[in-house]
DRENKOLNU-647851 format. One record per residue: residue in three letters; x negated, y negated, z of N, C-alpha, C in turn; residue number from 0. Coordinates in steps of 0.2 Angstrom, whole numbers. Atoms other than C-alpha are relative to their C-alpha. Example, Ala and Ser with C-alpha at 12.3 -4.5 7.8 and 13.67 -1.06 7.14 Angstrom:
2
+--------+-------+-------+-------+-------+-------+-------+-------+-------+-------+-----+
: residu :  n_c1 :  n_c2 :  n_c3 : ca_c1 : ca_c2 : ca_c3 :  c_c1 :  c_c2 :  c_c3 : num :
+--------+-------+-------+-------+-------+-------+-------+-------+-------+-------+-----+
:    ALA :    -4 :     6 :     0 :   -62 :    22 :    39 :    -4 :    -6 :     0 :   0 :
:    SER :     4 :     6 :    -1 :   -68 :     5 :    36 :     4 :    -5 :     3 :   1 :
+--------+-------+-------+-------+-------+-------+-------+-------+-------+-------+-----+
REM end
This chain:
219
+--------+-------+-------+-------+-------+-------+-------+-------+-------+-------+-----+
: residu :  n_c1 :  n_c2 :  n_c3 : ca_c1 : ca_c2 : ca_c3 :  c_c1 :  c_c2 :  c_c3 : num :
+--------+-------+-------+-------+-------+-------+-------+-------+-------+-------+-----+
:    UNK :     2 :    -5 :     5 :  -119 :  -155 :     7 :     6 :     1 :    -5 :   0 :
:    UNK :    -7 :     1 :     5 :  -108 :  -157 :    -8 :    -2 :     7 :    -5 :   1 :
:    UNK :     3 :    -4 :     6 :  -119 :  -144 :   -18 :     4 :     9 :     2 :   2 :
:    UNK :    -2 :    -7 :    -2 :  -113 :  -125 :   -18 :    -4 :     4 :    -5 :   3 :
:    UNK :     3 :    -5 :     0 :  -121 :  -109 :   -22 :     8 :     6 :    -4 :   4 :
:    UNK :    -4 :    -4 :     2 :  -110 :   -98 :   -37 :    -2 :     6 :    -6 :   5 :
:    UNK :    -1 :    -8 :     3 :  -109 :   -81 :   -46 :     2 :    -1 :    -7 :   6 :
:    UNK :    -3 :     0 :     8 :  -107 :   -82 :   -66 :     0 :     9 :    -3 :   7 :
:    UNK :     3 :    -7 :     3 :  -105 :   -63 :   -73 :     9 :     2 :    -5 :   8 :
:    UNK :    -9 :    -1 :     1 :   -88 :   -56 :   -83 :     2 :     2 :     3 :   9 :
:    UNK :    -5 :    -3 :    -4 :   -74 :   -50 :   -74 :    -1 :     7 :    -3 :  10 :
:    UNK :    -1 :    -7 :     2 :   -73 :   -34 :   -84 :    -7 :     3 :    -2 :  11 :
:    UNK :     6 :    -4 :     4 :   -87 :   -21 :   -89 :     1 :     8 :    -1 :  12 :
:    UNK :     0 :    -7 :     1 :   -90 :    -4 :   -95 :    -4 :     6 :     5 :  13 :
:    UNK :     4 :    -6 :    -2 :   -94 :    13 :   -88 :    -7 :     1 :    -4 :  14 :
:    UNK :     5 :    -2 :     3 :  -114 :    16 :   -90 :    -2 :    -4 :    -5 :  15 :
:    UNK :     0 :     6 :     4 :  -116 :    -2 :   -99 :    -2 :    -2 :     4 :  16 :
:    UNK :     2 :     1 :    -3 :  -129 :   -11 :   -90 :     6 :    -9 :    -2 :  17 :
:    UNK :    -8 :     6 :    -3 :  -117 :   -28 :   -82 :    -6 :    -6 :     1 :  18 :
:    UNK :     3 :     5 :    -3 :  -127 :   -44 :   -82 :     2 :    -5 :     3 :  19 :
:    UNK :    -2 :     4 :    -2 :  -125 :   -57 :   -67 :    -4 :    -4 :     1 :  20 :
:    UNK :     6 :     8 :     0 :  -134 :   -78 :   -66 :     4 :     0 :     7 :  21 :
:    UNK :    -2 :     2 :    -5 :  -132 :   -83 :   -49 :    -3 :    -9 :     1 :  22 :
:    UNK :     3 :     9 :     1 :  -133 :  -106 :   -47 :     2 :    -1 :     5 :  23 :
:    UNK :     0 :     3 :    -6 :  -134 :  -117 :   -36 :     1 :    -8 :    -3 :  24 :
:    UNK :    -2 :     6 :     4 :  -128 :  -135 :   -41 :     7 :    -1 :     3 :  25 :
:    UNK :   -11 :     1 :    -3 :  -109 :  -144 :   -43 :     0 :     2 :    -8 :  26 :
:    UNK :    -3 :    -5 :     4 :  -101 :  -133 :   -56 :     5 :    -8 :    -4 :  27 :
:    UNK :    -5 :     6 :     3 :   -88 :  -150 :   -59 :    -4 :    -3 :    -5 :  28 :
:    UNK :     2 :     5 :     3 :   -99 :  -161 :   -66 :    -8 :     4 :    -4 :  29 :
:    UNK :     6 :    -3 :     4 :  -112 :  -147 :   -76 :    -7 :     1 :     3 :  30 :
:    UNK :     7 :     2 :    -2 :  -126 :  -148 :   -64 :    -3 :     6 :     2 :  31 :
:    UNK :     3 :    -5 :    -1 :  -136 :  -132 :   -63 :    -6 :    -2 :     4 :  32 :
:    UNK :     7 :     3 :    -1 :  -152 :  -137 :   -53 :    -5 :     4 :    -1 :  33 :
:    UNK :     6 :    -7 :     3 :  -167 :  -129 :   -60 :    -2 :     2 :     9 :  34 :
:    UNK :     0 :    -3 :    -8 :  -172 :  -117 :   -44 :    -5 :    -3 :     3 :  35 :
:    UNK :     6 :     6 :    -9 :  -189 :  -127 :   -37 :     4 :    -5 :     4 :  36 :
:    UNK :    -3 :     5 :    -1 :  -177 :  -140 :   -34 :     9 :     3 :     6 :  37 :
:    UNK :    -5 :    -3 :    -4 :  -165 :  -127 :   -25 :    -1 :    -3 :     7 :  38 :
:    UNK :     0 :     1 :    -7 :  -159 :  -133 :    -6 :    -4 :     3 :     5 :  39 :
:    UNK :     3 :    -3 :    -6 :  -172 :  -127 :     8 :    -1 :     4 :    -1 :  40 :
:    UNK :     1 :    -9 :     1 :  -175 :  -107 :     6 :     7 :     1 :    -3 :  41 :
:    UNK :    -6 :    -3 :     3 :  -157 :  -106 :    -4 :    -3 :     5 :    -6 :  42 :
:    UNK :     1 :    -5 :     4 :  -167 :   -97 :   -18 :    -3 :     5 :     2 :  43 :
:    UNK :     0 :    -4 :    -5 :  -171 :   -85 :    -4 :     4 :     8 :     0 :  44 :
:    UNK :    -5 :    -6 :    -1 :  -156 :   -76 :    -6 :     0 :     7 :    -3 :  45 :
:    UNK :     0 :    -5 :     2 :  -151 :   -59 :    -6 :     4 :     3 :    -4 :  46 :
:    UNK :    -7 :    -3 :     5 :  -140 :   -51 :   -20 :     3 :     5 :     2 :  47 :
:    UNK :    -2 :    -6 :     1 :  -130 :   -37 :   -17 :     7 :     3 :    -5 :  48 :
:    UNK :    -5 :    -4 :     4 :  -119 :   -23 :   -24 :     4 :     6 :     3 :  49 :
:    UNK :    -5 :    -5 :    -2 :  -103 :   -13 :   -18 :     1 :     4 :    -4 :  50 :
:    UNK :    -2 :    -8 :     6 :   -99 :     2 :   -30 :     4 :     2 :     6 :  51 :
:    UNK :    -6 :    -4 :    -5 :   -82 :    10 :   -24 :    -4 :     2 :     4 :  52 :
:    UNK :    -1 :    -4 :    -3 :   -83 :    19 :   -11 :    -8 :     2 :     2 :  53 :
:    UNK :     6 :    -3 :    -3 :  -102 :    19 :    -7 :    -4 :    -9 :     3 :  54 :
:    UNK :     2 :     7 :    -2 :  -112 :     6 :     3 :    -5 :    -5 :    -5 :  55 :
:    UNK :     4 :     2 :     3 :  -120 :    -8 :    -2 :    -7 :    -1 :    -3 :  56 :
:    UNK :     9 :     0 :    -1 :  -138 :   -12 :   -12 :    -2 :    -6 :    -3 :  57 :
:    UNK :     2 :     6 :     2 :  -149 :   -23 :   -14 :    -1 :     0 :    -6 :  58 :
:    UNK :     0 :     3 :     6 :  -151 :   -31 :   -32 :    -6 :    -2 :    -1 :  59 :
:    UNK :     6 :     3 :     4 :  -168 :   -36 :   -41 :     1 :    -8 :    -4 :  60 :
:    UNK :     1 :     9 :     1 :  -168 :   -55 :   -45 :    -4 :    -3 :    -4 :  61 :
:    UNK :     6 :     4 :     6 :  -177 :   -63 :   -60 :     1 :    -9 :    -1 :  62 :
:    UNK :    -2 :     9 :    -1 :  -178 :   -84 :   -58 :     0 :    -1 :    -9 :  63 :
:    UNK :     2 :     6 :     6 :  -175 :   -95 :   -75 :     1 :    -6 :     1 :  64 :
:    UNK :     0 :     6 :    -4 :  -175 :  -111 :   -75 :     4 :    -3 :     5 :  65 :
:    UNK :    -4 :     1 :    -3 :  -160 :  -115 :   -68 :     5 :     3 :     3 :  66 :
:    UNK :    -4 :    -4 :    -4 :  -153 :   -98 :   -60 :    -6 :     6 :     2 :  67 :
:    UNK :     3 :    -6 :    -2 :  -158 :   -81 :   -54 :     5 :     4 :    -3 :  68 :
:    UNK :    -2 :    -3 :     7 :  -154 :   -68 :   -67 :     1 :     7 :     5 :  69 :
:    UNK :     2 :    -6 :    -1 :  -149 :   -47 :   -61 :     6 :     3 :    -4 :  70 :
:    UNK :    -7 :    -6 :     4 :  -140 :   -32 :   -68 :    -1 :     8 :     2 :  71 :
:    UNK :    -3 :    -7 :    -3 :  -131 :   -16 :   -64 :     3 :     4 :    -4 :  72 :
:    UNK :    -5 :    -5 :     3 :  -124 :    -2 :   -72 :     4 :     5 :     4 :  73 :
:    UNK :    -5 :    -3 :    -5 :  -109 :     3 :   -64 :     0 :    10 :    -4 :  74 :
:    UNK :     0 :    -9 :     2 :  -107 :    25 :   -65 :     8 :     0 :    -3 :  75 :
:    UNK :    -5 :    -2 :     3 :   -89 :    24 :   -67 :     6 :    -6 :     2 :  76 :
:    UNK :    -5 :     7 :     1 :   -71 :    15 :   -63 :    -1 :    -3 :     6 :  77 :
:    UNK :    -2 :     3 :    -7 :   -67 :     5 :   -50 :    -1 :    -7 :    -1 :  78 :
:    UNK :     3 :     9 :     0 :   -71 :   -13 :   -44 :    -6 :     0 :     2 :  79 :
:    UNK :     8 :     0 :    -2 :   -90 :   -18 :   -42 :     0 :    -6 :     4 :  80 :
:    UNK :     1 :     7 :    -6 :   -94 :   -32 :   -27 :    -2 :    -3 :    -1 :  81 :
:    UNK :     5 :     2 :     0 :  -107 :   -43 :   -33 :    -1 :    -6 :     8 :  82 :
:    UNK :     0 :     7 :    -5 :  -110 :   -55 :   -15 :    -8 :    -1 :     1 :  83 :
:    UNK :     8 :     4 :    -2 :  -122 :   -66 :    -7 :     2 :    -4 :     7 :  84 :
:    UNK :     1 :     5 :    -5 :  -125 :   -75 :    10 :    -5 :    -2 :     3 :  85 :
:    UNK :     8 :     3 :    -1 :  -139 :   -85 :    15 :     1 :    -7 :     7 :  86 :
:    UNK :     1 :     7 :    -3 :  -141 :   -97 :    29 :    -6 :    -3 :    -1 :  87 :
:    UNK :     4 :     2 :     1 :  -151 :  -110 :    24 :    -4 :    -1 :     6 :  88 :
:    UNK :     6 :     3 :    -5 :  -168 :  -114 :    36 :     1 :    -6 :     3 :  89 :
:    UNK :    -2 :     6 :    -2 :  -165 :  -132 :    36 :     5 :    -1 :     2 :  90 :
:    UNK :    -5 :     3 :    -3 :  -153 :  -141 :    46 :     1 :    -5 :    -1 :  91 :
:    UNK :    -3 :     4 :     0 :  -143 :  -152 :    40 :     0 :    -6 :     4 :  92 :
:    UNK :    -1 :     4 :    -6 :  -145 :  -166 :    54 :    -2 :     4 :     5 :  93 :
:    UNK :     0 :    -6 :    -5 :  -138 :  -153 :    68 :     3 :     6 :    -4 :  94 :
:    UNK :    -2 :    -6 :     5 :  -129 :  -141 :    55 :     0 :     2 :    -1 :  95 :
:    UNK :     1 :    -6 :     3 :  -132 :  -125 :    50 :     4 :    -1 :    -5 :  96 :
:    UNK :    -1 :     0 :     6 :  -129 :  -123 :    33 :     2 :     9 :    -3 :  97 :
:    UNK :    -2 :    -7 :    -2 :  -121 :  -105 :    29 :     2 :     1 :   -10 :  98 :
:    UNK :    -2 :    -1 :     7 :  -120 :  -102 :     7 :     2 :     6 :    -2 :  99 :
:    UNK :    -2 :    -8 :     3 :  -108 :   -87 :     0 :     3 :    -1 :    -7 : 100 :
:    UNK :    -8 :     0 :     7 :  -100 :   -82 :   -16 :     0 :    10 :    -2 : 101 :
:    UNK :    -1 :    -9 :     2 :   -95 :   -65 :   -23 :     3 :    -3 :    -7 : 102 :
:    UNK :    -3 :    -2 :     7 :   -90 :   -59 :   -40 :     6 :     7 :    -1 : 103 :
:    UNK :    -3 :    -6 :    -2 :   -79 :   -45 :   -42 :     0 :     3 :    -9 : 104 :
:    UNK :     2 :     1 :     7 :   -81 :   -36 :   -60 :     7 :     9 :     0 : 105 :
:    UNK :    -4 :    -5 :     0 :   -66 :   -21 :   -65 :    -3 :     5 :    -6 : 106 :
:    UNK :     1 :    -8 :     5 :   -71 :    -5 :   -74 :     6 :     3 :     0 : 107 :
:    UNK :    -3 :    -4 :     4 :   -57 :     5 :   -82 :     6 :    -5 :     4 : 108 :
:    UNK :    -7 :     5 :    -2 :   -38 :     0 :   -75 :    -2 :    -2 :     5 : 109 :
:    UNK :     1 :     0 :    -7 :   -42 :    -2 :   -57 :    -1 :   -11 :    -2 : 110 :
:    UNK :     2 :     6 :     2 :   -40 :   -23 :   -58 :     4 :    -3 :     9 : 111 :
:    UNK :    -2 :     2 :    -9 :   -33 :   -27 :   -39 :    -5 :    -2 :     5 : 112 :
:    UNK :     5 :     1 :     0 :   -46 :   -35 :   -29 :     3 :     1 :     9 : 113 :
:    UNK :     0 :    -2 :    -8 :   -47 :   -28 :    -9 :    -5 :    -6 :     5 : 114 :
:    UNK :     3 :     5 :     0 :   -55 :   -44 :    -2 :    -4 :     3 :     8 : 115 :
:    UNK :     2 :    -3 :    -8 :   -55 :   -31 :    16 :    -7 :     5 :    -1 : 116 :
:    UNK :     6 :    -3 :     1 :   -69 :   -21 :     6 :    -6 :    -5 :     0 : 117 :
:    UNK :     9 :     4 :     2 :   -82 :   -38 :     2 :    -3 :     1 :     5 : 118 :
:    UNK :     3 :    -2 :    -8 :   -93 :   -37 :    18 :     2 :    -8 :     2 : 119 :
:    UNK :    -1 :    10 :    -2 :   -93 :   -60 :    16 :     5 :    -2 :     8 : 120 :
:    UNK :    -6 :     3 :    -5 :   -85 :   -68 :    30 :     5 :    -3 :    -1 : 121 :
:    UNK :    -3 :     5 :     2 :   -78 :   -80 :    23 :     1 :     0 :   -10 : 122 :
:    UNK :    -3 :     0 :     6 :   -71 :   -78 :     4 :     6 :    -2 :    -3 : 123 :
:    UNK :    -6 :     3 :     3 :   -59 :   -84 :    -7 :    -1 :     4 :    -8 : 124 :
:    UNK :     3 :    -6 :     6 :   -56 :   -71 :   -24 :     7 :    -2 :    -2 : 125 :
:    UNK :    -9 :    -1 :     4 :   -41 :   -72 :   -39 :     3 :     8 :     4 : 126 :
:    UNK :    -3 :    -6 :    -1 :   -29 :   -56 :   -35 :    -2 :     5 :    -3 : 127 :
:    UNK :     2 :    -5 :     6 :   -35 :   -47 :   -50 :    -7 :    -2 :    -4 : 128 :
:    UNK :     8 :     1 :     3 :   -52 :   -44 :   -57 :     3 :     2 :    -7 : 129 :
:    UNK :    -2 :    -1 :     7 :   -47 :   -47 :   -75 :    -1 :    -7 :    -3 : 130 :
:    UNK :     0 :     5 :     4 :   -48 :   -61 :   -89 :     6 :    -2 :     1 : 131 :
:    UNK :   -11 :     2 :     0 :   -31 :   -73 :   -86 :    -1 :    -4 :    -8 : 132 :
:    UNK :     0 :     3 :     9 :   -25 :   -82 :  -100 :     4 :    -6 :     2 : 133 :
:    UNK :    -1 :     7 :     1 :   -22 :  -100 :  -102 :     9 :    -2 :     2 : 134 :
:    UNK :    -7 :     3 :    -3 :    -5 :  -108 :   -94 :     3 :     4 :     2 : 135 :
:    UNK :    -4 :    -6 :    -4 :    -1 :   -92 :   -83 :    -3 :    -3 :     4 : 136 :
:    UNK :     4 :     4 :    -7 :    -2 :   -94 :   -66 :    -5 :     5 :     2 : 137 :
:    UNK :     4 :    -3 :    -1 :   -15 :   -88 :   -57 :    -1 :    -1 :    10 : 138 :
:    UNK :    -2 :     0 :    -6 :   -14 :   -81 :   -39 :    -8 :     2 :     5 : 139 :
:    UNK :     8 :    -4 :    -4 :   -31 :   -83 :   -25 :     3 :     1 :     6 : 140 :
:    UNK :     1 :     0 :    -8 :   -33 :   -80 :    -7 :    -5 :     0 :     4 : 141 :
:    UNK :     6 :     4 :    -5 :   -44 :   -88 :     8 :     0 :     6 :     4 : 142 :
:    UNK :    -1 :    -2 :    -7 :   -50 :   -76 :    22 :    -5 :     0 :     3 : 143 :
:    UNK :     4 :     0 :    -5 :   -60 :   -77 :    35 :     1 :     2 :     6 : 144 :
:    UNK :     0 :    -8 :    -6 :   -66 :   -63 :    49 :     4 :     6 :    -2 : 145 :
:    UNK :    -4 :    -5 :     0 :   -55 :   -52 :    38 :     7 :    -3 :     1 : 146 :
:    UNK :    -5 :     4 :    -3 :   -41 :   -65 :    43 :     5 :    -3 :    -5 : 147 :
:    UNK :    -4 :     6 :     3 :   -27 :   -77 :    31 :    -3 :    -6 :     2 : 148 :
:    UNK :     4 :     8 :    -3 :   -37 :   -94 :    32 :     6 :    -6 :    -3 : 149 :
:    UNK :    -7 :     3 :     4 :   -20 :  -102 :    31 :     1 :    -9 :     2 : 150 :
:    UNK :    -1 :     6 :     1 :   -17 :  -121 :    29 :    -6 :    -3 :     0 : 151 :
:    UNK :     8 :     4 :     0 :   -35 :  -123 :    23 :     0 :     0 :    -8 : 152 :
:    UNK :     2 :     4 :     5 :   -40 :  -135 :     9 :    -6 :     5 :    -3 : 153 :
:    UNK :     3 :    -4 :     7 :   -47 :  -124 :    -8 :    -2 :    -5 :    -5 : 154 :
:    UNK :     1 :     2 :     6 :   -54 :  -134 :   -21 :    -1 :     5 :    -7 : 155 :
:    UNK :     0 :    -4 :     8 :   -53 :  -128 :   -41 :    -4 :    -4 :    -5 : 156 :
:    UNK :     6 :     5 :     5 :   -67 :  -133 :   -52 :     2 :     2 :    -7 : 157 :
:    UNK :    -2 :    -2 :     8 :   -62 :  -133 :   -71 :    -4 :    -1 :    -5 : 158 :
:    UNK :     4 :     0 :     6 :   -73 :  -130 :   -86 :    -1 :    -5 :    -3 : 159 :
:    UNK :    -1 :     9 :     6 :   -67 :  -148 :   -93 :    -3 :    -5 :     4 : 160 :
:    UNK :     2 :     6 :    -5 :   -74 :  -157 :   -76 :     7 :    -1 :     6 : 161 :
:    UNK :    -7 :     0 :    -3 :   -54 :  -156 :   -71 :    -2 :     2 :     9 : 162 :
:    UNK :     0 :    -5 :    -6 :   -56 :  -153 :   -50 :     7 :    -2 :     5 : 163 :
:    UNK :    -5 :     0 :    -4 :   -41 :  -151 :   -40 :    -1 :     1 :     9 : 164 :
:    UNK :     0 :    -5 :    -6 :   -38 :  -148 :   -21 :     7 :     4 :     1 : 165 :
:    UNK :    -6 :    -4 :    -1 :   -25 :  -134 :   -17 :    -1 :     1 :     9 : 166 :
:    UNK :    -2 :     0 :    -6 :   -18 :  -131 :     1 :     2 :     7 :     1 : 167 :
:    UNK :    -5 :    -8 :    -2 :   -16 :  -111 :     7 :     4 :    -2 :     3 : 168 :
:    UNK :    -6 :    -1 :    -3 :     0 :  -105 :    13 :    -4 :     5 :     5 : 169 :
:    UNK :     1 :    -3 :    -8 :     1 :   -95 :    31 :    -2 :     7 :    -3 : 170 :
:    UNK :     2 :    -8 :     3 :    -4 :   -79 :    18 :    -8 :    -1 :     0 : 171 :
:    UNK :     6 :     2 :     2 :   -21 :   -88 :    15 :    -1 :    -3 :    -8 : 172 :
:    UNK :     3 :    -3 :    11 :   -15 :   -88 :    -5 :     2 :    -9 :    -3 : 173 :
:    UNK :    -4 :     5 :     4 :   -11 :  -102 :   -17 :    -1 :     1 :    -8 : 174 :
:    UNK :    -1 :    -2 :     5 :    -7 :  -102 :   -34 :     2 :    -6 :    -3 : 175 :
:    UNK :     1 :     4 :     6 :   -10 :  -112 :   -50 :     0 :     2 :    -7 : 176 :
:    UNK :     0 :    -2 :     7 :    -9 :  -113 :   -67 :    -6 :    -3 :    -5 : 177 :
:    UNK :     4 :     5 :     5 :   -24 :  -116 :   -79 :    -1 :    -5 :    -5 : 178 :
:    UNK :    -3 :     3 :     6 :   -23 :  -128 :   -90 :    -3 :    -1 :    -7 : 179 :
:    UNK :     6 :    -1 :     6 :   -39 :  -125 :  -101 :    -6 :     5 :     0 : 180 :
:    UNK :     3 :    -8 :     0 :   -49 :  -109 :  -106 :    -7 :    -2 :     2 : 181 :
:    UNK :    10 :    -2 :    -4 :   -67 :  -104 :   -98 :     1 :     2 :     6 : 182 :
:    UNK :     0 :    -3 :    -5 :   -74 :  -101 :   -83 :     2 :    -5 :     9 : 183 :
:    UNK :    -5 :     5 :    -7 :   -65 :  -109 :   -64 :    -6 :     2 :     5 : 184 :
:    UNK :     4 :    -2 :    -8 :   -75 :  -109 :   -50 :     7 :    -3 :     7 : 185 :
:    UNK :    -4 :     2 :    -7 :   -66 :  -109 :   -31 :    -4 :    -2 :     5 : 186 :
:    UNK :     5 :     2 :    -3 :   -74 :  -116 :   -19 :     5 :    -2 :     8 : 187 :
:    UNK :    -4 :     3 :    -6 :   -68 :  -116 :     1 :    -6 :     1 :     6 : 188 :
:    UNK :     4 :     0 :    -5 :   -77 :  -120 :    17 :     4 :     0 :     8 : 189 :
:    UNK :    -5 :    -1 :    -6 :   -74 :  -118 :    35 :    -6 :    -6 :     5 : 190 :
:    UNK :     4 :     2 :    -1 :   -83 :  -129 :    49 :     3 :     3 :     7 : 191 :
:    UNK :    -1 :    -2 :    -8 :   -86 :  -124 :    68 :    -5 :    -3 :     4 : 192 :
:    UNK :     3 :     3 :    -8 :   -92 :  -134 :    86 :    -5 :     8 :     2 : 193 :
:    UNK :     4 :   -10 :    -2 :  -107 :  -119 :    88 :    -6 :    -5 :     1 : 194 :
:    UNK :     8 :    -1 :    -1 :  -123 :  -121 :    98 :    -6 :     6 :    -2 : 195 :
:    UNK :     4 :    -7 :     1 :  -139 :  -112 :    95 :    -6 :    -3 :    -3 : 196 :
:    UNK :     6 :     0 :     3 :  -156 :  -111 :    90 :    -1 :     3 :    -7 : 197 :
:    UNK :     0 :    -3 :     6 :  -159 :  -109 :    71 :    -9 :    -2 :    -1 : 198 :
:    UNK :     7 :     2 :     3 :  -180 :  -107 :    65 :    -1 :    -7 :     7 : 199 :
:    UNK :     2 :     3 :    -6 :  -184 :  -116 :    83 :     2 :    -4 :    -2 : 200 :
:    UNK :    -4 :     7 :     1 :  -172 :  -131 :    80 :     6 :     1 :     3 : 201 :
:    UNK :    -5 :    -1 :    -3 :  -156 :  -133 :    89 :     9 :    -4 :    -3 : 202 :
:    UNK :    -8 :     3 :     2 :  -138 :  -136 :    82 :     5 :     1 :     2 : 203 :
:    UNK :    -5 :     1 :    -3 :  -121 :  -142 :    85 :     6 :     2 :    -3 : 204 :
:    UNK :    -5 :     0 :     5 :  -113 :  -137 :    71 :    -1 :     6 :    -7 : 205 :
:    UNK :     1 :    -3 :     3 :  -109 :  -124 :    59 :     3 :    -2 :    -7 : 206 :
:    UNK :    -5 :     1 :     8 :  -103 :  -126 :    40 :    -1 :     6 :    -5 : 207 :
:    UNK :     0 :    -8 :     4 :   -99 :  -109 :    29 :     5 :    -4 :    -7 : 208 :
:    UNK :    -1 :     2 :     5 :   -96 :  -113 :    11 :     1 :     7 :    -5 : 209 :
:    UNK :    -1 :    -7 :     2 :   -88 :   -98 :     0 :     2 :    -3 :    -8 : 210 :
:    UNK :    -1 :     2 :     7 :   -87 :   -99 :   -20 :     3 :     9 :    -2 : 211 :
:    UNK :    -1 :    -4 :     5 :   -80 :   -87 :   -34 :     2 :    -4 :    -6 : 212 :
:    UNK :    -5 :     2 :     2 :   -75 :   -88 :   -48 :     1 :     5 :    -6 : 213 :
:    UNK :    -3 :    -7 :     7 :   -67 :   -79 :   -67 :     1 :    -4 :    -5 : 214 :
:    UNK :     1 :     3 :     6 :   -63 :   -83 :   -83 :    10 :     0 :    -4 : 215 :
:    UNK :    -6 :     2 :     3 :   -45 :   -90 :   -93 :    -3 :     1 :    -7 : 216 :
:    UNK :     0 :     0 :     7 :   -44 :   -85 :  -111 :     7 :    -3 :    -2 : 217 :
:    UNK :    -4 :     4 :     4 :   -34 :   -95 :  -124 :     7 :     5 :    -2 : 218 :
+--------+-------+-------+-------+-------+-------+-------+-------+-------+-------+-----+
REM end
């Protein structure tokens, strides 16, 4: 399963300004959006949600286009907004359950620090700061899983130009890059686990969690 499941929206929006978010499914590297009939097994299934500071999560209303699923929110006031998603696909891999995540994180007013112990996701990987970076600064993520450092795990970086990198966390979960051309980066990291079970009366051996975000480098 090379395909991943990602969050397109700004990083920044305004108080009482509805925030529009596309959610895709496809490989981000090589431009491939896939129109949603074509979406993997019930992946266009999923559920969208939304964190607003300090109050639980809700569900999100979803409009398909051709090639995403369209929704929007207007945030009441400052903070960080959550946009996530998790879906385990119906179909099995072979023996392998199939497990698609990604979040967004969007800042209203100064508040730009990204608390990754708030997403609900289990697995996530997020920049440090919900804000626009700028072009050959670096730029600091972090992996975690169960709420954990997911340390000495392989991150790949998808680049606007096609550019894709693999990065290596450190024992923090984080690594740090520099980008080398403006737009939007997808992150993309995965975990895999020896797991029995019954999924939709089928039996599997094996588990695969696939976590995305991404943001935006201005010039």
């Amino acid at each position: 399963m090379a395909h991943a499941l990602w969050i397109e929206t700004n990083t920044t929006g305004k108080a009482r300004q509805a925030h529009e978010v596309k959610v895709f499914y496809g490989e981000y590297a090589t431009n491939e959006r896939d129109e949603v009939s074509k979406w993997y097994s019930d992946v266009k299934d999923f559920t969208l949600w939304l964190t607003a500071p300090g109050k639980e999560k809700v569900k999100l209303t979803t409009t398909p286009g051709s090639n995403f699923y369209s929704a929007t929110f207007t945030p009441e006031g400052n903070g960080i907004y959550v946009i996530s998603v998790v879906h385990e696909a119906k179909e099995l891999g072979g023996t392998t359950k199939y497990e698609f995540s990604s979040l967004a994180n969007v800042a209203v007013g100064p508040i730009k620090t990204v608390d990754l112990a708030a997403i609900p996701n289990n697995l996530k990987i997020a920049v440090a700061e919900a804000k626009n970076y700028k072009l050959n600064a670096p730029v600091q993520l972090k992996a975690v899983l169960n709420n954990k450092p997911l340390a000495n795990k392989p991150v790949t970086v998808f680049s606007p130009a096609g550019w894709t990198k693999e990065f290596t966390t450190d024992e923090n979960g984080a690594i740090t890059f520099t980008p080398a051309w403006p737009g939007r980066y997808v992150l993309e990291v995965s975990h895999n686990e020896k797991t029995t079970g019954d999924h939709y009366g089928k039996s599997f051996t094996a588990t695969w969690q696939g976590a995305t975000s991404s943001f935006e480098v201005n010039k």
